[in-house]
Structures are given as C-alpha cells and as structure tokens.
C-alpha positions as a Markdown table, in Angstrom:
| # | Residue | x | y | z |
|---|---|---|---|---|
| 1 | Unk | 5.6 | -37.2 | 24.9 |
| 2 | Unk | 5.6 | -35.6 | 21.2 |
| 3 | Unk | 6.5 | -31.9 | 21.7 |
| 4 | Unk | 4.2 | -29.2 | 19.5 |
| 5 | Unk | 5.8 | -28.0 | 16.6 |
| 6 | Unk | 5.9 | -24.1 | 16.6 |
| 7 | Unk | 7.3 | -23.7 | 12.9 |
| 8 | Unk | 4.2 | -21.4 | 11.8 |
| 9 | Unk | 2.1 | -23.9 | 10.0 |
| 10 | Unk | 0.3 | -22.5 | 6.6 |
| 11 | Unk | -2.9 | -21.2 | 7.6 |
| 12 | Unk | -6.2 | -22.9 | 6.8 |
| 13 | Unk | -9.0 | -20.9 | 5.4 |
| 14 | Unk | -11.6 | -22.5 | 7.7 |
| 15 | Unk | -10.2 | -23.6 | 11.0 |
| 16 | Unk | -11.2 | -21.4 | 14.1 |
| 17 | Unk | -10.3 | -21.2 | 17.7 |
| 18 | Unk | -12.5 | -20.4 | 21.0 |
| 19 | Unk | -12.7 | -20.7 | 24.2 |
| 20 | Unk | -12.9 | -23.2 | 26.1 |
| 21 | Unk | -16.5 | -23.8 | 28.1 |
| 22 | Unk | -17.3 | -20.4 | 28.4 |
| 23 | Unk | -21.1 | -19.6 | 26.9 |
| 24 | Unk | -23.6 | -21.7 | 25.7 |
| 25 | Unk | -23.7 | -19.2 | 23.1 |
| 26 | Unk | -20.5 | -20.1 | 22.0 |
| 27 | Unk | -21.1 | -23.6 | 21.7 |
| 28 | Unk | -24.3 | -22.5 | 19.5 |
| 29 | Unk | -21.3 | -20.1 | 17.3 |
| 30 | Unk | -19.3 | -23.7 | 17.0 |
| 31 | Unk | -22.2 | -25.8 | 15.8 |
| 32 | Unk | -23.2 | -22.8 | 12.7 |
| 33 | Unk | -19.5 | -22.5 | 12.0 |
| 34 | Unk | -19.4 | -26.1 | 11.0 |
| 35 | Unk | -22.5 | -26.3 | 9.3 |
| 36 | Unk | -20.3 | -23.3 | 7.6 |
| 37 | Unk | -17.2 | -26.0 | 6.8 |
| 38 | Unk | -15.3 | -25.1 | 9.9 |
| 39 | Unk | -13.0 | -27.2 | 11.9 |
| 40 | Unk | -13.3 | -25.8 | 15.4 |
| 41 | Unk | -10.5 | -26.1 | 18.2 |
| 42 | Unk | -10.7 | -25.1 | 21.7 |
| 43 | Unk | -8.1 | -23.5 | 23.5 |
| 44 | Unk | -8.3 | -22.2 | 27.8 |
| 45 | Unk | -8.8 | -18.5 | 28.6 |
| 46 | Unk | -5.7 | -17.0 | 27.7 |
| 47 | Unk | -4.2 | -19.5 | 25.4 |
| 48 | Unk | -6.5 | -18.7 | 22.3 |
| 49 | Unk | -3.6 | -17.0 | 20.6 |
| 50 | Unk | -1.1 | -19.6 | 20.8 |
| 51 | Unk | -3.8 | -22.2 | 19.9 |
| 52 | Unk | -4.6 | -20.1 | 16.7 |
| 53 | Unk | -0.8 | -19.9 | 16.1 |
| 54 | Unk | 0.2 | -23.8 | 16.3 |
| 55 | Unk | -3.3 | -24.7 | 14.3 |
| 56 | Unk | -3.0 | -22.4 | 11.7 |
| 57 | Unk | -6.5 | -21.0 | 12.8 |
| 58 | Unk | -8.1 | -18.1 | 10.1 |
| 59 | Unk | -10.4 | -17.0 | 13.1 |
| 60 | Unk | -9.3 | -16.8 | 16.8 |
| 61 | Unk | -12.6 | -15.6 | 19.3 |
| 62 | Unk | -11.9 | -14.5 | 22.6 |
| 63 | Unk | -14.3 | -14.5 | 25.4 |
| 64 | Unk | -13.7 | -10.7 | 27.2 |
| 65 | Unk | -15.9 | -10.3 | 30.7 |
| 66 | Unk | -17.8 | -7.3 | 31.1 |
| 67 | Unk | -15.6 | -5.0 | 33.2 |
| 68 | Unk | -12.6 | -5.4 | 30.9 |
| 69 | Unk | -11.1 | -2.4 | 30.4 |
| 70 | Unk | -8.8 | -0.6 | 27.7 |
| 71 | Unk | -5.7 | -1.8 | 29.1 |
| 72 | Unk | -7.0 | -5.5 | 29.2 |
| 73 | Unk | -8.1 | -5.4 | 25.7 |
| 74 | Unk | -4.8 | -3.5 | 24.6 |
| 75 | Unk | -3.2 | -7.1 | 25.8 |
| 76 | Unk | -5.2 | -9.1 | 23.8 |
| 77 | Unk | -5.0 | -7.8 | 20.9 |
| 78 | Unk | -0.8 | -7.8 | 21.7 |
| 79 | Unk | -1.1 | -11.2 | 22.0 |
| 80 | Unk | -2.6 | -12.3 | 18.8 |
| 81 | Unk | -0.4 | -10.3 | 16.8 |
| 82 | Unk | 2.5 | -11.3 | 18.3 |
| 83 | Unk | 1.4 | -15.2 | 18.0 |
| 84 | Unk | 0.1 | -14.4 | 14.3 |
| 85 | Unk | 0.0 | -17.3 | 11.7 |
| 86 | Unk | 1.3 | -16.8 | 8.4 |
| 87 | Unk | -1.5 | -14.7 | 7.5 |
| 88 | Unk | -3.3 | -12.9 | 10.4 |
| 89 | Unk | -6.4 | -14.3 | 11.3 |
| 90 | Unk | -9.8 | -12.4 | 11.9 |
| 91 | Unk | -10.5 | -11.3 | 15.4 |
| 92 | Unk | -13.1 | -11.7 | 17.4 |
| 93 | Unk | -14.4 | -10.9 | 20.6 |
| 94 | Unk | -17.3 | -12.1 | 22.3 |
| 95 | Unk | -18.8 | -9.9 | 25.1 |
| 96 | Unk | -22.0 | -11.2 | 27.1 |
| 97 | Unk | -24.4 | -8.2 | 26.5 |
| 98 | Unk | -24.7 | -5.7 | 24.3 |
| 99 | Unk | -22.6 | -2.8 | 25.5 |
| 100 | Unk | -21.5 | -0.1 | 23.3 |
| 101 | Unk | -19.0 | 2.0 | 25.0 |
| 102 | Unk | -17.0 | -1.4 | 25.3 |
| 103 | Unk | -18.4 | -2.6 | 21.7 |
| 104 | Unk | -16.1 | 0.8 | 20.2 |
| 105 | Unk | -13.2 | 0.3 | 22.8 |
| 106 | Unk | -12.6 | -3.5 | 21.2 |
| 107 | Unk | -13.3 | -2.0 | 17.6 |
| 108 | Unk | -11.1 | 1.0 | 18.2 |
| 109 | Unk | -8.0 | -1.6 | 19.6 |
| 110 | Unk | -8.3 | -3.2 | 16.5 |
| 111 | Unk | -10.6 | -6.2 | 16.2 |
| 112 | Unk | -12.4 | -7.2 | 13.3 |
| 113 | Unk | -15.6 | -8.3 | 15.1 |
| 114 | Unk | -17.8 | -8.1 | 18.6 |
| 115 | Unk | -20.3 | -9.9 | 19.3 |
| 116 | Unk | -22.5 | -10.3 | 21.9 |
| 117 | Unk | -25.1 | -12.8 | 23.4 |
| 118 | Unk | -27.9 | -11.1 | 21.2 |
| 119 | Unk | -26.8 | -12.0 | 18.3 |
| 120 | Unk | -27.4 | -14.7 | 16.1 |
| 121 | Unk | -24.4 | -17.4 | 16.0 |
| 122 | Unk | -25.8 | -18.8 | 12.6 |
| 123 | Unk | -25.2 | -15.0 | 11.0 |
| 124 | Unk | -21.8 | -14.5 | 13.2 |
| 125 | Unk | -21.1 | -17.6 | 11.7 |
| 126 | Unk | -21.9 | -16.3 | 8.1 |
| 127 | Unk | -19.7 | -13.0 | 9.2 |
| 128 | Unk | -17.3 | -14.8 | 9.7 |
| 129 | Unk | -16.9 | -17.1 | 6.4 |
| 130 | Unk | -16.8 | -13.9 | 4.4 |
| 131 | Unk | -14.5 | -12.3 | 6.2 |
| 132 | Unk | -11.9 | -15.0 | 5.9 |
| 133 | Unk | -12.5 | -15.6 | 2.7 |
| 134 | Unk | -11.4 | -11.7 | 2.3 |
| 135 | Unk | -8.7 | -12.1 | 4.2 |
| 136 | Unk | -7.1 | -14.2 | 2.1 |
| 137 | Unk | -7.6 | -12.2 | -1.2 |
| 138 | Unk | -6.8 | -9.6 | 0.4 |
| 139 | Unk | -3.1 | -11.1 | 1.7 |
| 140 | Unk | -2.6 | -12.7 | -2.0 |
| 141 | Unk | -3.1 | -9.2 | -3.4 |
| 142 | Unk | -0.5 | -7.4 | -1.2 |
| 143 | Unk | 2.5 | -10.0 | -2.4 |
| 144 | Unk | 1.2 | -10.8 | -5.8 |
| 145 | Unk | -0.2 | -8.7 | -8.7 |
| 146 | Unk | -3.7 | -10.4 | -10.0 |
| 147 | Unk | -3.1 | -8.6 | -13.8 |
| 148 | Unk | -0.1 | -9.1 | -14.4 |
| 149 | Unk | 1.4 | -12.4 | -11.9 |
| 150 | Unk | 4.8 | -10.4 | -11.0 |
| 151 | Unk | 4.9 | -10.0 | -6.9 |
| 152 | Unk | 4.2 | -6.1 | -5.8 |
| 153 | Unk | 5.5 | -3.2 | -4.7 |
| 154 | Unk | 5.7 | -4.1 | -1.1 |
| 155 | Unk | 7.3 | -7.4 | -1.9 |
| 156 | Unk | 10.0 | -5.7 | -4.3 |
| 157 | Unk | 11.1 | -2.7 | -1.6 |
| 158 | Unk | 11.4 | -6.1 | 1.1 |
| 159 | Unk | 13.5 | -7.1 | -0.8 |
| 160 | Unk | 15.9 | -3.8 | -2.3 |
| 161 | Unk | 17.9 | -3.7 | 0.9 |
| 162 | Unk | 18.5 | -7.7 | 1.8 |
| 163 | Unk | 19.6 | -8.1 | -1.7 |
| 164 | Unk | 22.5 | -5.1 | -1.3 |
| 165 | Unk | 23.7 | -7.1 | 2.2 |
| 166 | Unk | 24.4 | -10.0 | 0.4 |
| 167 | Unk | 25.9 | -8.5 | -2.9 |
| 168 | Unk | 27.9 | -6.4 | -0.4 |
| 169 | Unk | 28.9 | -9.7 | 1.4 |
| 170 | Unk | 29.5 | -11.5 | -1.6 |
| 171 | Unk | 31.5 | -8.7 | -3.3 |
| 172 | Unk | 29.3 | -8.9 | -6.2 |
| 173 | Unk | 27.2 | -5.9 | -8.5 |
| 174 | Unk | 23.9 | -5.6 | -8.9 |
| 175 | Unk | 21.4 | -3.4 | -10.2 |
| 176 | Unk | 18.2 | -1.5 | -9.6 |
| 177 | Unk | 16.1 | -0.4 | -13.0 |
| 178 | Unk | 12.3 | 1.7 | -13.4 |
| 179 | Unk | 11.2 | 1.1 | -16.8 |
| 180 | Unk | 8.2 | 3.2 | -17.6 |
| 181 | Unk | 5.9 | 2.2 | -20.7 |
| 182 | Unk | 5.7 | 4.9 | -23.6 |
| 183 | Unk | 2.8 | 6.5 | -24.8 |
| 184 | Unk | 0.1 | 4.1 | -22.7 |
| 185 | Unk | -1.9 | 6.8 | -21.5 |
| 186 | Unk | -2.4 | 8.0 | -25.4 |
| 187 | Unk | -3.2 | 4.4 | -26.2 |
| 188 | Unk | -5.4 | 4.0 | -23.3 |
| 189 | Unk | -7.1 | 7.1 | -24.7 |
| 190 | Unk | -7.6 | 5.8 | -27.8 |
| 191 | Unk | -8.2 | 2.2 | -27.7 |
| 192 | Unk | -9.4 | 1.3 | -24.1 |
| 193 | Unk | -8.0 | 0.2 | -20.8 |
| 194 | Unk | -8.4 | -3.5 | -21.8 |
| 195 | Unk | -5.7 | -3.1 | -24.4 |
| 196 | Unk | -3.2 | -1.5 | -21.8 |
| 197 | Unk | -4.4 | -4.5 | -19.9 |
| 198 | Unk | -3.3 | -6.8 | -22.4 |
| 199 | Unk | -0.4 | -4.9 | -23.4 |
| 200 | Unk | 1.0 | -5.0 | -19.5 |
| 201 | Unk | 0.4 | -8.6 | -19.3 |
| 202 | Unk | 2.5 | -9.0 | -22.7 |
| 203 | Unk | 5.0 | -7.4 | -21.2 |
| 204 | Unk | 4.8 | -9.2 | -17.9 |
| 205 | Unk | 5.6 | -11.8 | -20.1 |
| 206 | Unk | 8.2 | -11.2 | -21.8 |
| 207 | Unk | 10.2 | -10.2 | -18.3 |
| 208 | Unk | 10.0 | -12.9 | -17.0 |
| 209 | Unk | 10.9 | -15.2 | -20.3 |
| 210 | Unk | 14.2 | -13.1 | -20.8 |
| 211 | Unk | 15.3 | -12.7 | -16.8 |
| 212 | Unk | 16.8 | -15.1 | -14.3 |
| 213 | Unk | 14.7 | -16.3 | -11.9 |
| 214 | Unk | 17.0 | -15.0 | -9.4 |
| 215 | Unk | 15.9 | -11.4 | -10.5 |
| 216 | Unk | 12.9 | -9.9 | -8.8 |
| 217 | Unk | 10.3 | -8.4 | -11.5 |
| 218 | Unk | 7.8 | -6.3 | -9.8 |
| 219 | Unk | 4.7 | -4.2 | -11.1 |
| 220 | Unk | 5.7 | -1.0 | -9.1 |
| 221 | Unk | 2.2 | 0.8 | -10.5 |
| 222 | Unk | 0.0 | 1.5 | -13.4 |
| 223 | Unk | 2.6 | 1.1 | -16.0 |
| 224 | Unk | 5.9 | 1.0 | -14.7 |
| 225 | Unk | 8.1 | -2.2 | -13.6 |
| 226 | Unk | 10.8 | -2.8 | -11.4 |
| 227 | Unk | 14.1 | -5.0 | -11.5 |
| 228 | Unk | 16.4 | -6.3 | -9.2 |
| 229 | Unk | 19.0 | -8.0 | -10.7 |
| 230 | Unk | 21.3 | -9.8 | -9.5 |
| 231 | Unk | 25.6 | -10.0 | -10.3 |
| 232 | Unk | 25.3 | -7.7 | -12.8 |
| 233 | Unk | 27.9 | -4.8 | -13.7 |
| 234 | Unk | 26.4 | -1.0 | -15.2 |
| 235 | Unk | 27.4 | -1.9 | -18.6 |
| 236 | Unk | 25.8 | -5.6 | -18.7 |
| 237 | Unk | 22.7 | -3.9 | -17.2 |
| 238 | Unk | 22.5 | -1.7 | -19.8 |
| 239 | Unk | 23.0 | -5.0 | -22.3 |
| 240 | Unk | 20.5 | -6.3 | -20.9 |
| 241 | Unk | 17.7 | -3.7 | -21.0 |
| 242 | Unk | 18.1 | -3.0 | -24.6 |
| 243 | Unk | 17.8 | -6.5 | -25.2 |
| 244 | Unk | 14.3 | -6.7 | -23.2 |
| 245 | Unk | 13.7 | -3.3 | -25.3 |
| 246 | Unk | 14.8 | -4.9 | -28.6 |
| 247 | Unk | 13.3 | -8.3 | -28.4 |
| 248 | Unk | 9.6 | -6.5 | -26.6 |
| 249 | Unk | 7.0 | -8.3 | -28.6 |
| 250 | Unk | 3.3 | -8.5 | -27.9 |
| 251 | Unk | 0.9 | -11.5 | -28.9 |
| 252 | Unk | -0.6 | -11.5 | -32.5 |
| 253 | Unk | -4.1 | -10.8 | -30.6 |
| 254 | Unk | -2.8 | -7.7 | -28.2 |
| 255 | Unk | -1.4 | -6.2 | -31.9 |
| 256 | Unk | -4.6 | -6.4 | -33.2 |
| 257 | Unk | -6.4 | -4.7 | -30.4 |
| 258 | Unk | -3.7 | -2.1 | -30.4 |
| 259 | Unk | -4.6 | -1.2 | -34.2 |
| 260 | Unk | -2.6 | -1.3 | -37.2 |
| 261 | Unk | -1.5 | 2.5 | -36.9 |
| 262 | Unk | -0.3 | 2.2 | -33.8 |
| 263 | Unk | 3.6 | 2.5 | -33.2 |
| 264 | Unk | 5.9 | -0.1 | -31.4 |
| 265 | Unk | 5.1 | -0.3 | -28.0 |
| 266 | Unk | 8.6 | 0.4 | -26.0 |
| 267 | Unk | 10.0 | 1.3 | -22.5 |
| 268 | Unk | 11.8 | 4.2 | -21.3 |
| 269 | Unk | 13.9 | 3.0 | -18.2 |
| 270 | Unk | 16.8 | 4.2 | -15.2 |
| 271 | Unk | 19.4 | 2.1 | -13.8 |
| 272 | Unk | 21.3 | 2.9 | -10.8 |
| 273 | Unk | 24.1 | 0.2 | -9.7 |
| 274 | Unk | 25.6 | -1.1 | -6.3 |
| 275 | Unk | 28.5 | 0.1 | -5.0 |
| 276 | Unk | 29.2 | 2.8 | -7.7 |
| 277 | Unk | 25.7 | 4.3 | -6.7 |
| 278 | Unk | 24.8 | 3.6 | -3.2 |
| 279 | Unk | 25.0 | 1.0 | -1.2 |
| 280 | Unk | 21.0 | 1.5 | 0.5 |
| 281 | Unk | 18.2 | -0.3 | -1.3 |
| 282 | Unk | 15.9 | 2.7 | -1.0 |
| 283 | Unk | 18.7 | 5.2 | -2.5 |
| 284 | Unk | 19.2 | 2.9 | -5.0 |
| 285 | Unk | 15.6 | 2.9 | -6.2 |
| 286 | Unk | 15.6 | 6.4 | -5.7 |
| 287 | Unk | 18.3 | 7.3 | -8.0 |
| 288 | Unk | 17.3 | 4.4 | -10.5 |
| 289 | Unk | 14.4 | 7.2 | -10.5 |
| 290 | Unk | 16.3 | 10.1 | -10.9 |
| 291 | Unk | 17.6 | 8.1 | -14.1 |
| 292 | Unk | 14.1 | 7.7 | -15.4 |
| 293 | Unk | 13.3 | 11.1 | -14.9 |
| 294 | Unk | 16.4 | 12.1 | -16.8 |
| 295 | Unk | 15.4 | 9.9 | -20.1 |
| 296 | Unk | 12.1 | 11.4 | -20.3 |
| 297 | Unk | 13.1 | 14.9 | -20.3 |
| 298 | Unk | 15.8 | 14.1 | -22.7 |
| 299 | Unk | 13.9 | 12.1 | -25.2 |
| 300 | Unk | 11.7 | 8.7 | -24.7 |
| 301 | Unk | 13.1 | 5.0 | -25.6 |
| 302 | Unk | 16.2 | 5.8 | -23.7 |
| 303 | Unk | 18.0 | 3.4 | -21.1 |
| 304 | Unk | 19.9 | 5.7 | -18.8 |
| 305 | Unk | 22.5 | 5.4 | -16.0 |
| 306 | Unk | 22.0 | 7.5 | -12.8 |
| 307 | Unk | 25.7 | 7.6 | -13.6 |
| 308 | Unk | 25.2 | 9.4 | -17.1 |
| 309 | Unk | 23.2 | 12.2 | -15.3 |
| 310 | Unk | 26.3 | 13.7 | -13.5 |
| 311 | Unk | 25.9 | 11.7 | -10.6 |
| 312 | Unk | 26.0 | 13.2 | -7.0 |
| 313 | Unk | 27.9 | 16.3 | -9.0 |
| 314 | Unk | 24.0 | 17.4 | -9.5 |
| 315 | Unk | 23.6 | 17.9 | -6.0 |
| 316 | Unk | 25.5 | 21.1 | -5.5 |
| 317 | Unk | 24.4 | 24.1 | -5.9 |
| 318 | Unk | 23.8 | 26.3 | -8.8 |
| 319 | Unk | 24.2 | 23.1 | -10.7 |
| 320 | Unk | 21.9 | 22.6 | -13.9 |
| 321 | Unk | 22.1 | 18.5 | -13.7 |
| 322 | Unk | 18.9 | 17.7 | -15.0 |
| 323 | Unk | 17.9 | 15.5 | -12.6 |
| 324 | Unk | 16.2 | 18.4 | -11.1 |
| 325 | Unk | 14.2 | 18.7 | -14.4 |
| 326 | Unk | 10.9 | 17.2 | -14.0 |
| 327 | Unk | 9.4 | 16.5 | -17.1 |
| 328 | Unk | 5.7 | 17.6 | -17.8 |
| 329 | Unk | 3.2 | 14.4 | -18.0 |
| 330 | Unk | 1.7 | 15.9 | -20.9 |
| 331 | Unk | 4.8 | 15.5 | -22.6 |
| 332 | Unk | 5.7 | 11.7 | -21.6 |
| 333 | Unk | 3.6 | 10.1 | -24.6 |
| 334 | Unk | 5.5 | 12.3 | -27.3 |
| 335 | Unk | 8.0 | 10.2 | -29.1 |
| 336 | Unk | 11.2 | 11.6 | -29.1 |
C-alpha cells in the first residue's frame, strides 16, 4: 500500500478540488473548468481541504447545505487554512439557491467566492481562472520585488530575528544597515520617475554583485534598502558599506537619462550590530534607523554606527543625543 506523501507539494496554477457527487451543477462547474485548462480532483464531504492540500489544488469548492450556520462555516474556513498549500488557494463555496443573508455570512468568514445553482458554471469557471491567476501575482509580489528582483519587506523582517538565533548560537557578529538614496526625490522632480526607476534597479545591481549570497538584500520601500549581513564585526560593516558607496556605479544608459549636470548618485546609510547593539531583530532594525536618522541630520553621504550616536546614553533624560532629532524631508536632498 503506497502511503500519501504530506510534504506540501508546490501548488499548481490550475488544479481544483470538489466535492464528491453532490450537484449536477457541480459536475456542469467541472466540465467549464477544463474546457478552462483545469485538472479537477474530487474529494468526500469534509475532506476537500486535505485533498486540496496533498494535490497542490489553486481552488478548493465546498458544497455548504442550506441551514449551515455561522459556526459551521467558521469550521470550514479553519480547515482550509490550516491544511493550506504552499500558497493559499481560492475558496469557494457552493450553496443550492440563491440566499443572501447566508451569501454575506460565507463572504464575511472569509471566502473568496459563493455561488449558487443560478449561476452560470461556464462564467464561475471564468471567475475562477482569473482569480488564481491573481493569486499567484499576488503571492510573488509579497516575497519578491517586480522592479528591482531583491525579496521584500515582509521577507527581510522574517528573517531579522532567525538570523540573530543563530549568530547568537554560533557566537558570531552580524549586522543590520538602512541605506537611504540621496537626492532621488529632487531627481525624480527633475528628470522623471523612470529614471529613479532605472537608477534603483542599478543599484539593485550593484548589491547584489558586491554582497554574499548569504546576505539578505531587501527593497524596504521607495528608495531605501536593507542588509542583513552575515559574520560581520561594526568596523568591517562599515568597510564594507563605503566600499558599496565607493564602487556605486550606474549603467552608461541610466547616466544618460540622469543628465550630464547631475551629481553622483550616493547612499546615506545606519548600521546597528549584534550583540554590542541588541540582541532582537526588530530593535536591531530599529536602531540601524536611529543611525540613519542621525546621518541625515548631520550631513548626507555618511555611514553611521547606532554606536557613534551615544548609544542607549541618548535615552535618558534631558539628554540632547540627536537621535531624537528628526530631520525635515525638505532637507534630505541637500548635499551636505
């Protein structure tokens, strides 16, 4: 007897999961899903989820009788989150007639579509193609950044505190920087948001030519990046941020767009180290921060410590440590 793998499989883009037998409406939803490109499994009442999960299904449909009630559709919906594929598929449930109060109750408990035995299967079917489609941008967009290529915000704060644990376990440094690109709002201004465009994937660029592949490199927002880096002491991080600062060079054609009177494009940036620092990811971050805020108010093009700002000293009161200095952001494209 050959036992079901339950390692989550990678999720296909058009596989879907009903019920077993239940409507002929259903089987009319099956047929128009694979005139769509679907594979269609079926699964018995109650074991759609776990179906979806072993198959790898992008849409799971559950068949809901007409007296369910809150707490019934509560469960469901528990149920295929907690049996989720790697990304989670889109929801459906199917409801014999048209009833509304039930129709918002399903909605409201989080599933992406009703349906009912009025409507068409050939457009459900349609629904449904688009809406995994979607679902699938939509999941590459949260881990990866479609300008630049470097993995996102969410991706680099899952990975801040993980990265401490085993640098604590390991007895090793590491390091936390912001760096924060000078004077793109003037040139943005000036030239056009495709330049900025081109300029930030330049520098995308040259990130992840110059750093390890063990380091994370993150688009944090608009203009500003993100490291984690790995076994690395506060005086080799600074090392190596005026090296990325030093060697920054954009393609001949971003240049060009940028104009010929333009000045060097550069980085202001805060570093904040484990253990001298902190030992949480999130304080680390925070205080990498702190750094940045420091170097702006002080003058741009600056790589700064969190330990060059007077450290925790600043917290006490009456103290003048200007990481309590916000500096104004019509200031931050003025060269220093």
């Amino acid at each position: 007897m050959t036992e079901t793998d339950l390692r989550s499989p990678p999720t296909l883009s058009r596989h879907a999961v009903l019920p077993q037998g239940a409507h002929p409406w259903l089987d009319r939803l099956r047929d128009s899903l694979v005139e769509c490109g679907f594979t269609v499994g079926d699964a018995p009442a109650d074991g759609e989820a776990f179906e979806a999960f072993v198959s790898g299904a992008s849409v799971v449909i559950w068949a809901l009788s007409a007296d369910a009630d809150a707490e019934q559709i509560a469960k469901v919906w528990l149920n295929a989150c907690e049996r989720c594929p790697t990304i989670m598929p889109v929801t459906v449930l199917w409801v014999p007639a048209p009833q509304p109060a039930l129709i918002e109750r399903c909605i409201a408990a989080g599933f992406d579509e009703v349906f009912d035995s009025e409507t068409d299967p050939a457009m459900a079917a349609a629904k449904l193609t688009g809406r995994t489609a979607a679902r699938t941008v939509h999941h590459s967009l949260a881990a990866r950044d479609p300008l630049t290529g470097l993995v996102t915000q969410q991706v680099f704060f899952s990975r801040l505190d993980p990265t401490v644990r085993l640098s604590s376990r390991a007895g090793m440094p590491m390091a936390v920087a912001v760096l924060d690109m000078d004077r793109m709002r003037m040139l943005e201004t000036t030239r056009g948001r495709e330049v900025v465009r081109s300029v930030l994937k330049d520098v995308a660029a040259h990130l992840r030519r110059v750093l390890r592949r063990s380091d994370t490199i993150a688009r944090l927002g608009d203009d500003r990046f993100g490291l984690i880096l790995h076994q690395i002491t506060a005086f080799e991080a600074r090392k190596l941020l005026f090296q990325l600062w030093k060697g920054l060079a954009l393609q001949p054609e971003t240049v060009a767009a940028c104009g010929p009177t333009t000045e060097r494009i550069t980085f202001t940036a805060g570093v904040a180290v484990f253990p001298g620092d902190s030992s949480d990811g999130t304080e680390l971050y925070t205080r990498a921060e702190l750094a940045l805020d420091v170097a702006r108010a002080t003058g741009q093009r600056r790589v700064l410590l969190y330990s060059e700002t007077a450290g925790d000293a600043g917290a006490q009161s009456g103290s003048t440590d200007l990481r309590y200095h916000r500096v104004d952001t019509a200031n931050r494209s003025e060269p220093e």
